[in-house]
TORKOL-4160 file (C-alpha; in steps of 0.2 Angstrom, whole numbers, padded with zeros to 4 digits, m for minus):
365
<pt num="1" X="0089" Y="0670" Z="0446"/>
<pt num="2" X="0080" Y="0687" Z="0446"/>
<pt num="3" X="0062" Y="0686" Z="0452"/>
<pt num="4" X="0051" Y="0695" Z="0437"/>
<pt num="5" X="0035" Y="0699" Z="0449"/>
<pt num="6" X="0047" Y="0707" Z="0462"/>
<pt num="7" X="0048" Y="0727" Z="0460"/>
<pt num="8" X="0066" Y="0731" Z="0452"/>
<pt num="9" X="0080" Y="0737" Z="0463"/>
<pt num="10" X="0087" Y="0756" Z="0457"/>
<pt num="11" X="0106" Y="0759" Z="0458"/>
<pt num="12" X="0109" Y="0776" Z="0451"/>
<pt num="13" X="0126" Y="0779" Z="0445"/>
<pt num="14" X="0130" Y="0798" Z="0451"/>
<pt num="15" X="0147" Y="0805" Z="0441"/>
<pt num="16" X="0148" Y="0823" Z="0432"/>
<pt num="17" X="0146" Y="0818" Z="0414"/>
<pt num="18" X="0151" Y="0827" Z="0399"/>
<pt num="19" X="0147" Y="0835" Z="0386"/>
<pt num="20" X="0142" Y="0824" Z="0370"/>
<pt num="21" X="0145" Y="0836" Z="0357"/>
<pt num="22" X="0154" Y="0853" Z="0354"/>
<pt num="23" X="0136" Y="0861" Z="0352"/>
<pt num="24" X="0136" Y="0854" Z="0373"/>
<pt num="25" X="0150" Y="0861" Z="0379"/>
<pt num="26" X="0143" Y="0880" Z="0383"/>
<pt num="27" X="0128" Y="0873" Z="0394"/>
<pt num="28" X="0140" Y="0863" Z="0404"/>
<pt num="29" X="0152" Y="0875" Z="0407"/>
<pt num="30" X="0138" Y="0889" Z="0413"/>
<pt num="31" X="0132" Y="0874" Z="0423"/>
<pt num="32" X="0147" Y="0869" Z="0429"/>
<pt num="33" X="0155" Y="0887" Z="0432"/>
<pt num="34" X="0135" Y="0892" Z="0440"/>
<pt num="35" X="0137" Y="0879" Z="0457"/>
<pt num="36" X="0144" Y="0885" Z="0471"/>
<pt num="37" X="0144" Y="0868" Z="0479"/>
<pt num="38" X="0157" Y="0863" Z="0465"/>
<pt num="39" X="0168" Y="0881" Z="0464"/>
<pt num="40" X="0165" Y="0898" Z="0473"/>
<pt num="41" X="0169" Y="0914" Z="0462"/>
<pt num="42" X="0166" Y="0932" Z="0469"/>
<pt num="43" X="0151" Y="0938" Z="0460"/>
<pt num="44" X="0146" Y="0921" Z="0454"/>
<pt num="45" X="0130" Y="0928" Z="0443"/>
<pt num="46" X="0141" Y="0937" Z="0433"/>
<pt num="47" X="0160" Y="0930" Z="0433"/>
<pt num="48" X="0153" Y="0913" Z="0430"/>
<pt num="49" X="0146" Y="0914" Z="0415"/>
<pt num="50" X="0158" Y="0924" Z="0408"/>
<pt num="51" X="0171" Y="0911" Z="0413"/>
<pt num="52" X="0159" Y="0899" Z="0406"/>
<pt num="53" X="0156" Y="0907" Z="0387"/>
<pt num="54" X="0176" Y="0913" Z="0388"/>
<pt num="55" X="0182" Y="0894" Z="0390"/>
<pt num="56" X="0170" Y="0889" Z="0377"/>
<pt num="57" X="0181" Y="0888" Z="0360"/>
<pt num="58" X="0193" Y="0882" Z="0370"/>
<pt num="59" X="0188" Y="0870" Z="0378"/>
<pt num="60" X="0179" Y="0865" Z="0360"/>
<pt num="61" X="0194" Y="0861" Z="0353"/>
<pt num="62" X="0200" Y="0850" Z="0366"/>
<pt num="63" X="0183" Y="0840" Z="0364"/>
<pt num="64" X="0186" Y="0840" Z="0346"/>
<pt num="65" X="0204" Y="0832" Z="0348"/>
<pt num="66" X="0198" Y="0818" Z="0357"/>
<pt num="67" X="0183" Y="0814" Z="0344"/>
<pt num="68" X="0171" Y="0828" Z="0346"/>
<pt num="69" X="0162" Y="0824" Z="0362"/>
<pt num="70" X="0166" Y="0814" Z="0380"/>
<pt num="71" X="0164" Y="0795" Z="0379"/>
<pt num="72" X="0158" Y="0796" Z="0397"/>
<pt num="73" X="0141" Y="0793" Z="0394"/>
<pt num="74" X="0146" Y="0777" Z="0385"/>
<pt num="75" X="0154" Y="0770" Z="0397"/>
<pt num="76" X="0144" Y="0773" Z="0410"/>
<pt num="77" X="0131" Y="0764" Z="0403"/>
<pt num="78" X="0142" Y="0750" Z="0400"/>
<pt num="79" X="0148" Y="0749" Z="0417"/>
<pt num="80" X="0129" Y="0751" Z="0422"/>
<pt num="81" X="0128" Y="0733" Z="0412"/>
<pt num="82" X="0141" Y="0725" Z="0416"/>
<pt num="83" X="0136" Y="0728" Z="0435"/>
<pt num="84" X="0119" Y="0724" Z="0435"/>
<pt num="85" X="0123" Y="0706" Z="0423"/>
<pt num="86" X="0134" Y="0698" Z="0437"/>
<pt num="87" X="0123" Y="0709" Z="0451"/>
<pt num="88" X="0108" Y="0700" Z="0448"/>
<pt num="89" X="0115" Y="0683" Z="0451"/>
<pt num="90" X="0127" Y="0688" Z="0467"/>
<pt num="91" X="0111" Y="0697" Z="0477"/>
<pt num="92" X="0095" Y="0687" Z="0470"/>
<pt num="93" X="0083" Y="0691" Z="0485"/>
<pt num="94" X="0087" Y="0709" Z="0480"/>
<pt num="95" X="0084" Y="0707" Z="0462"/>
<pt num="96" X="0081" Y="0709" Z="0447"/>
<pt num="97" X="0094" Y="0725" Z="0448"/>
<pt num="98" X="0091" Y="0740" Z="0436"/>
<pt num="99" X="0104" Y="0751" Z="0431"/>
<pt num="100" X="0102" Y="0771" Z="0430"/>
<pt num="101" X="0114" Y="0788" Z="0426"/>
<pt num="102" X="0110" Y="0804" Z="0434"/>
<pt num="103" X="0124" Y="0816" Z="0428"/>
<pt num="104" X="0126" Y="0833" Z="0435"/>
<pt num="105" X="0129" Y="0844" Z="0421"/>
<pt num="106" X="0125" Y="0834" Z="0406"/>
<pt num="107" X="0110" Y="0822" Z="0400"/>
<pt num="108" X="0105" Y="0810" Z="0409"/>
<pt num="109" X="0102" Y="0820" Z="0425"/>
<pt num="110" X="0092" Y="0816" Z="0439"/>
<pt num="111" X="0077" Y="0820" Z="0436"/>
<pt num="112" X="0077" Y="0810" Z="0419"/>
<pt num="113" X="0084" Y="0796" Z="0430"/>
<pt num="114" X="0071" Y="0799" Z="0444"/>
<pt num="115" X="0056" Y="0798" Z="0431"/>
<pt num="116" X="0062" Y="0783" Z="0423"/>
<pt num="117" X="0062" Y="0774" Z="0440"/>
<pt num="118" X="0046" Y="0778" Z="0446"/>
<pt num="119" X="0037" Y="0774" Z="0427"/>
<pt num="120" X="0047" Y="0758" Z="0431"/>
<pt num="121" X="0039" Y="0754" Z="0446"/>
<pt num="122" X="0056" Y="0754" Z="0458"/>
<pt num="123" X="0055" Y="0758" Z="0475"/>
<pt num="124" X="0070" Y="0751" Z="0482"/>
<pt num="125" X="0084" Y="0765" Z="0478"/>
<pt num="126" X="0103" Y="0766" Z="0480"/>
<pt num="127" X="0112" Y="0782" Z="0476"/>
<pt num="128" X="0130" Y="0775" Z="0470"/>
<pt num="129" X="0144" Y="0787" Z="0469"/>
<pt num="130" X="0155" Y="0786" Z="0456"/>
<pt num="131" X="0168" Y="0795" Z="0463"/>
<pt num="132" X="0177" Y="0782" Z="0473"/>
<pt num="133" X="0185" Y="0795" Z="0484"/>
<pt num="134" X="0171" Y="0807" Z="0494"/>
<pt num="135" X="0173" Y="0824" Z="0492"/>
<pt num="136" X="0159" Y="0839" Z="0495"/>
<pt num="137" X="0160" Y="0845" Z="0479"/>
<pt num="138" X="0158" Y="0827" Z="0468"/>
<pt num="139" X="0148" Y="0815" Z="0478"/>
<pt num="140" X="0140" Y="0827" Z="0490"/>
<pt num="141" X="0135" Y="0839" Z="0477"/>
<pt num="142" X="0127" Y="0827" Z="0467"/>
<pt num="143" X="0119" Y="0818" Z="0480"/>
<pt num="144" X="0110" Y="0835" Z="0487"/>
<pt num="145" X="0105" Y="0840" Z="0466"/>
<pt num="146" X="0098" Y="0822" Z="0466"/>
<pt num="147" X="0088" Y="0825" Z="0482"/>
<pt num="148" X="0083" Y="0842" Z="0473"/>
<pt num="149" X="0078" Y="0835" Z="0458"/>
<pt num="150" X="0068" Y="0823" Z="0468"/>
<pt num="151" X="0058" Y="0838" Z="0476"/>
<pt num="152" X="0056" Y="0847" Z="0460"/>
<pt num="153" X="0047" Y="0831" Z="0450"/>
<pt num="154" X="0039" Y="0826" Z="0466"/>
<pt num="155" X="0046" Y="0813" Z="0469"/>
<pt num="156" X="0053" Y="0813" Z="0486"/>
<pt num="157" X="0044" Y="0800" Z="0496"/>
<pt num="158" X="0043" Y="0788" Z="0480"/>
<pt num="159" X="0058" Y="0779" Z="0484"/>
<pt num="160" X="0067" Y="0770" Z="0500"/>
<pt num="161" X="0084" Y="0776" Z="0497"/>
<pt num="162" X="0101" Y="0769" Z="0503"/>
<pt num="163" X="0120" Y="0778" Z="0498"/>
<pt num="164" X="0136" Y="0770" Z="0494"/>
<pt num="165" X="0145" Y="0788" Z="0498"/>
<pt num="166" X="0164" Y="0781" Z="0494"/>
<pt num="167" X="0173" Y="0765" Z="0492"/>
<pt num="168" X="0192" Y="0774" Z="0491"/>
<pt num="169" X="0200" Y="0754" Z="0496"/>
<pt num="170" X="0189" Y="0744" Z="0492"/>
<pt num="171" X="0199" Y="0726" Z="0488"/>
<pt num="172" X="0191" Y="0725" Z="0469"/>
<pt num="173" X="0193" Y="0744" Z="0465"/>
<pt num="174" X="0210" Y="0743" Z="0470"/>
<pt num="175" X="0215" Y="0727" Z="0463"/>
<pt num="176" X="0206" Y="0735" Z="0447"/>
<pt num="177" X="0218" Y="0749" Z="0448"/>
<pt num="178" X="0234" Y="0738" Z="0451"/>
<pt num="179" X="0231" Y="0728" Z="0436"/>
<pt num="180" X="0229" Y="0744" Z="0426"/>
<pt num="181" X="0249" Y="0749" Z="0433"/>
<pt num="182" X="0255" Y="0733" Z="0429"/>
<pt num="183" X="0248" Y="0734" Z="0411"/>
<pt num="184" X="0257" Y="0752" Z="0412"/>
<pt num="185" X="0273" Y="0745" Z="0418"/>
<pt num="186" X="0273" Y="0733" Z="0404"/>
<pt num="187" X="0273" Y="0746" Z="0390"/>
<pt num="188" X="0292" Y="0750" Z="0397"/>
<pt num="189" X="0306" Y="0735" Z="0394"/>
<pt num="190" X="0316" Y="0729" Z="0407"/>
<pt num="191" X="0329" Y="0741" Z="0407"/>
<pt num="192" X="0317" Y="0757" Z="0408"/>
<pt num="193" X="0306" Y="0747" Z="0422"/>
<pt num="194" X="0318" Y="0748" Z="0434"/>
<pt num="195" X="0320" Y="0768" Z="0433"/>
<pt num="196" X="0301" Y="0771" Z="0432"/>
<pt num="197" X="0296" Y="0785" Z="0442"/>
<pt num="198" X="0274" Y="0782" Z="0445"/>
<pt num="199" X="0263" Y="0800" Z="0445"/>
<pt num="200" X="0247" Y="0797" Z="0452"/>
<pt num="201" X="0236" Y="0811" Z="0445"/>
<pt num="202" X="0219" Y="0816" Z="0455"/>
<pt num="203" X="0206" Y="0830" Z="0451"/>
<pt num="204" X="0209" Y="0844" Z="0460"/>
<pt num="205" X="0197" Y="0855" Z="0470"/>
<pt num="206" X="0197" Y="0872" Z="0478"/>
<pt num="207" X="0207" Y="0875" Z="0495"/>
<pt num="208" X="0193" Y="0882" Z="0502"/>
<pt num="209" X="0185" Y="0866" Z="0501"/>
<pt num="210" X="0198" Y="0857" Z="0507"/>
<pt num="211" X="0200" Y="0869" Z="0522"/>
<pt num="212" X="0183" Y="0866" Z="0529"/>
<pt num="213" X="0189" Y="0849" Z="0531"/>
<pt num="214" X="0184" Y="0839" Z="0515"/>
<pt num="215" X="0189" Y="0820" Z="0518"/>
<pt num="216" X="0194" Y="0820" Z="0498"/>
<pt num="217" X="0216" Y="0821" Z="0500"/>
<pt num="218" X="0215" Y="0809" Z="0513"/>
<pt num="219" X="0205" Y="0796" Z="0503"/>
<pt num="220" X="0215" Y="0801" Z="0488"/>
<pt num="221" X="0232" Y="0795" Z="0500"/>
<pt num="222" X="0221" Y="0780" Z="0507"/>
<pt num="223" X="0218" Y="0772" Z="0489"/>
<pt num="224" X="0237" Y="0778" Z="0483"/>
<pt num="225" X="0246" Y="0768" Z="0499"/>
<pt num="226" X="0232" Y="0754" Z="0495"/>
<pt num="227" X="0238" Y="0752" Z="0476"/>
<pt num="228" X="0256" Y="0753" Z="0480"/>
<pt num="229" X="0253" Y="0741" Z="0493"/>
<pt num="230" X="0244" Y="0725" Z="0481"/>
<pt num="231" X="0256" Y="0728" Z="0467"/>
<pt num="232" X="0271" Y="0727" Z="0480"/>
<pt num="233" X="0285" Y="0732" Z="0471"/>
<pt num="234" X="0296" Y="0748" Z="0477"/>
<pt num="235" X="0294" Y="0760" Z="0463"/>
<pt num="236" X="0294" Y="0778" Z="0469"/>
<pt num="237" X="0281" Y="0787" Z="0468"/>
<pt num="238" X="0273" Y="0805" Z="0470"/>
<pt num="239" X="0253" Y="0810" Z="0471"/>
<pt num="240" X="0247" Y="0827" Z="0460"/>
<pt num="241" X="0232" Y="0835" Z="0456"/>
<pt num="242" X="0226" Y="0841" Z="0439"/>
<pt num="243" X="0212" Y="0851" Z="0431"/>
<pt num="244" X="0213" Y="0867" Z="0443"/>
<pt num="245" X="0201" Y="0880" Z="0434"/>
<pt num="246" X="0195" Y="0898" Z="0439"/>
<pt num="247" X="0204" Y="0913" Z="0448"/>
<pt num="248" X="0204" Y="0903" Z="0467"/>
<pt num="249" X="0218" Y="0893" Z="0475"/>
<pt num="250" X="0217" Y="0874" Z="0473"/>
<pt num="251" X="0227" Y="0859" Z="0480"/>
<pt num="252" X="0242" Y="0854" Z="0472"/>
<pt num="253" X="0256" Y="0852" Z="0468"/>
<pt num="254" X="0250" Y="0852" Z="0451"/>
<pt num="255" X="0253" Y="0836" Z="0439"/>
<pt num="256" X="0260" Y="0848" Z="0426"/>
<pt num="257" X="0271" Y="0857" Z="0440"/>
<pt num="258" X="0275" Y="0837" Z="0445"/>
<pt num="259" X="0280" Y="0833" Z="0426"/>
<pt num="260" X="0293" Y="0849" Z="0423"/>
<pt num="261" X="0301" Y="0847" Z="0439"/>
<pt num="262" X="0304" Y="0825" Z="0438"/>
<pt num="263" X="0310" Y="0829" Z="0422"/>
<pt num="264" X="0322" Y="0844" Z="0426"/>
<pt num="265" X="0329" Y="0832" Z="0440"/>
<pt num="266" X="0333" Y="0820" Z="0429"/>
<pt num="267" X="0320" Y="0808" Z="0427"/>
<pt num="268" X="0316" Y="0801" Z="0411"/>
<pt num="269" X="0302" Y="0788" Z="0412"/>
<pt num="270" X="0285" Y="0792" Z="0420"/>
<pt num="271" X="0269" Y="0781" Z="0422"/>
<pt num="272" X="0254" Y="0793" Z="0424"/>
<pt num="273" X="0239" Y="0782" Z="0436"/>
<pt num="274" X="0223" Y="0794" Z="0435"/>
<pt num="275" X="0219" Y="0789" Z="0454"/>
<pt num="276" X="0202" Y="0797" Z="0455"/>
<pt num="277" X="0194" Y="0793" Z="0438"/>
<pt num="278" X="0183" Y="0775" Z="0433"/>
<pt num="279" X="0183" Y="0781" Z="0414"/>
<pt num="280" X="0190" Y="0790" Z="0400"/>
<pt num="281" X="0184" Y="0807" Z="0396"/>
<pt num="282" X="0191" Y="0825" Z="0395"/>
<pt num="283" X="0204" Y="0825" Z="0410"/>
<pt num="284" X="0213" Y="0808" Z="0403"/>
<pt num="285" X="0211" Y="0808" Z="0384"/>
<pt num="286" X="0215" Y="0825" Z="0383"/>
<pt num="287" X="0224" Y="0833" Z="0399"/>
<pt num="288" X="0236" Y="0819" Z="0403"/>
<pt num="289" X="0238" Y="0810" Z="0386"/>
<pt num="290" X="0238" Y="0824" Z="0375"/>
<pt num="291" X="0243" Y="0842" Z="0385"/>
<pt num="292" X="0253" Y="0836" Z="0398"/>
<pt num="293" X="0261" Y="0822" Z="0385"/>
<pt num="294" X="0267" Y="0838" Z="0378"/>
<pt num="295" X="0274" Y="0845" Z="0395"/>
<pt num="296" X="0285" Y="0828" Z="0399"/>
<pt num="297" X="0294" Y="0830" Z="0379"/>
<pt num="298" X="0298" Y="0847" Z="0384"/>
<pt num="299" X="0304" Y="0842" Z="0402"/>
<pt num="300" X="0317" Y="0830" Z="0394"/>
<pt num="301" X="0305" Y="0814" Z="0400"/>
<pt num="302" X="0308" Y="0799" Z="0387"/>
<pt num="303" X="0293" Y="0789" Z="0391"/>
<pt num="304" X="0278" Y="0795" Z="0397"/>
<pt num="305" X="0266" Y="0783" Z="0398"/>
<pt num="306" X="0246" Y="0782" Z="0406"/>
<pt num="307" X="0240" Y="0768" Z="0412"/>
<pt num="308" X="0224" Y="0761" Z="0406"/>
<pt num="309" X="0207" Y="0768" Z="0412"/>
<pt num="310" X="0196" Y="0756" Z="0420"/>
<pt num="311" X="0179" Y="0759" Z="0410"/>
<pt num="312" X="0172" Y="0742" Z="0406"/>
<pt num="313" X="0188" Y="0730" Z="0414"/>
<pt num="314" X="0179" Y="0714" Z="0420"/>
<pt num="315" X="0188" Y="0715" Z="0437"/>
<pt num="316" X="0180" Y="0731" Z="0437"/>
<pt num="317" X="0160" Y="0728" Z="0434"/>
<pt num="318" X="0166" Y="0714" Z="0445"/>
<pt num="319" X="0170" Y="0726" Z="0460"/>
<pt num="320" X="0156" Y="0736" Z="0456"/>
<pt num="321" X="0143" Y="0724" Z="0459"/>
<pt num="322" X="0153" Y="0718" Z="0475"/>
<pt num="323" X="0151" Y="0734" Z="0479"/>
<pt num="324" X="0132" Y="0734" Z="0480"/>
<pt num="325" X="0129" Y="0719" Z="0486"/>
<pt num="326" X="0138" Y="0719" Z="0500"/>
<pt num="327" X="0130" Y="0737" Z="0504"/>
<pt num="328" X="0113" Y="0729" Z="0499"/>
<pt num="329" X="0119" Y="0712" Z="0512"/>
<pt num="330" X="0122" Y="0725" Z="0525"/>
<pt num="331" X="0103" Y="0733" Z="0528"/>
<pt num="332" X="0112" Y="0752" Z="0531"/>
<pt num="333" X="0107" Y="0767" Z="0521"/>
<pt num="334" X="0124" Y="0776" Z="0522"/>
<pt num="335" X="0142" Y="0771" Z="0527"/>
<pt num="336" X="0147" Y="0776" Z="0545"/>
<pt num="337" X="0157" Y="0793" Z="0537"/>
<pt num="338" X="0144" Y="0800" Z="0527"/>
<pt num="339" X="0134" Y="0810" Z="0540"/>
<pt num="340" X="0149" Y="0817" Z="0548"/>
<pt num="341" X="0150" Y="0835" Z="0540"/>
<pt num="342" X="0164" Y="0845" Z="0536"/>
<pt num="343" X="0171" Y="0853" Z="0552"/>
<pt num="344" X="0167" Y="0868" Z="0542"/>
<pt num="345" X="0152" Y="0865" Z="0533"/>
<pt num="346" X="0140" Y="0879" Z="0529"/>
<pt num="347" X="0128" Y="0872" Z="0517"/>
<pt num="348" X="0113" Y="0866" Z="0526"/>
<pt num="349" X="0110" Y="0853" Z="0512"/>
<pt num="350" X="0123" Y="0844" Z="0516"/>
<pt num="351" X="0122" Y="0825" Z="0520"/>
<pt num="352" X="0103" Y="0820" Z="0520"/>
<pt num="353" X="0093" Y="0806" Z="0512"/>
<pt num="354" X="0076" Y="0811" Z="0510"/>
<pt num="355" X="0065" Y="0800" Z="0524"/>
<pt num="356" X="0055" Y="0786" Z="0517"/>
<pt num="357" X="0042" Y="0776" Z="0519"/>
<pt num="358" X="0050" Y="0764" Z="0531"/>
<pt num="359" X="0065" Y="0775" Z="0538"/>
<pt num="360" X="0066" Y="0790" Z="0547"/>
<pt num="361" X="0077" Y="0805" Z="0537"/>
<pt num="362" X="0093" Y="0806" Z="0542"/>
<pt num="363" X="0099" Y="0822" Z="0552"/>
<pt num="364" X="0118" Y="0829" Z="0549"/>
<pt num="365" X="0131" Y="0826" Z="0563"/>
């Protein structure tokens, strides 16, 4: 039972967002294309805008295709719910448990989410990525705009904050994702079982990110092996990366490049797993139903089918709230990874949490 006279513990929820409508799509873009944390272009001021605002239509009509904005929003907030309802109850001396969104590029941000802590008298914070895997670019560049944005609304000793950083194996998020294969699986009949191939599909990111010695590819790997692993049948599989944007190199081999070349070597049934996404949006409703659906019928590939997203599956809110609880059980503010920088790090930002009230700040390794 949650304790109504006990402050409210904050967990933030900390993804990219999306934007809600067409009208939304420029300001996330020129945000999007603006952060050098996420991508780095040659004369950013300039060529990322005009990326941004060339992209635009474009991208509009992809939005437009999947119902004329990204449901991520929705089902954040439904995953917020269903984490907090069974949180409550699992981590009482730590309740009552409220749930908040801070989005990078699209409303709720952080400062929206900061504000509505404080009027709600938290002070008890944990930053929760919802990036399972860590990369610099995802959960380390949301964490330093949350710490900004705490600055900025002058907020940064209001709250004693704590930081789930990544949970790429963790056994509830990988039995979530398992269930998910097997509901896959069981769109194919027996006969075309046996000759699926599976395509796990990640978010790309730059190679210069990935050269200063972002953990992200191995984490990706870690919670691939770890799904194959539970659902413990030998289907071969292969591990791709989509969504590569801008004129910079970015780790591949492409899921598109993946598609043409399983399908020119003869292989005619393909289960798409979107490893590194906890909901439907843009890169799964559109990319890898929609344009890369198209890729396999041209490849010759019979069946292509995606498995389910995991937005509100109850085995997920389920791993959710194991999540925090056990981070809350645990008294640490950050996993034993998070302030190990990047071998080549060169943004000073990187890996703090601002000091509190009762905690020292923590300095980078």
């Amino acid at each position: 039972m949650s304790n109504p006279e006990r402050a409210p513990t904050g967990i933030v929820l900390l993804n990219l967002g999306g934007p809600a409508t067409l009208d939304a799509v420029e300001p996330f873009l020129l945000e999007l294309f603006a952060d050098r944390e996420i991508i780095q272009l040659p004369a950013q001021r300039w060529l990322g805008p005009f990326i941004a605002r060339r992209r635009t239509p474009k991208v509009q009509k992809l939005y437009a295709a999947i119902g004329g904005g990204s449901p991520i929003r929705r089902w954040t907030e439904a995953q917020g719910r269903g984490m907090v309802e069974r949180l409550d109850p699992l981590s009482p001396g730590t309740a009552p448990h409220r749930c908040y969104i801070a989005f990078r590029y699209s409303p709720p941000q952080s400062e929206e989410a900061l504000r509505a802590m404080a009027a709600d008298g938290v002070r008890r914070a944990v930053a929760f990525t919802q990036y399972p895997q860590f990369s610099c670019s995802t959960t380390g560049s949301s964490l330093n705009e949350l710490w900004r944005a705490a600055a900025r609304a002058g907020l940064s000793d209001a709250f004693d904050w704590t930081v789930i950083d990544r949970w790429p194996v963790h056994p509830g998020f990988i039995g979530a994702m398992t269930d998910t294969v097997r509901d896959g699986l069981a769109r194919f009949t027996p006969e075309e079982r046996a000759k699926v191939t599976i395509l796990f599909s990640a978010h790309s990111l730059p190679l210069d990110v990935i050269d200063r010695g972002d953990p992200y590819p191995q984490e990706i790997g870690a919670s691939v092996h770890a799904v194959m692993q539970r659902l413990g049948e030998p289907y071969p599989y292969i591990l791709a990366y989509q969504s590569a944007v801008g004129p910079v190199r970015w780790l591949g081999p492409s899921t598109e490049r993946v598609i043409r070349e399983l399908g020119a070597r003869g292989r005619r049934h393909l289960l798409v797993v979107p490893i590194a996404f906890t909901s439907d949006h843009i890169e799964t409703l559109s990319e890898l139903d929609i344009e890369y659906g198209h890729v396999a019928r041209q490849a010759g590939i019979e069946r292509y089918i995606r498995t389910p997203a995991l937005n509100d599956r109850p085995a997920f809110l389920d791993a959710m709230a194991d999540i925090v609880r056990a981070h809350l059980a645990s008294g640490e503010r950050h996993g034993p990874q998070y302030l190990l920088n990047c071998p080549g790090c060169v943004n000073p930002e990187c890996r703090r949490i601002p000091a509190s009230s009762d905690a020292a700040g923590a300095t980078p390794a």
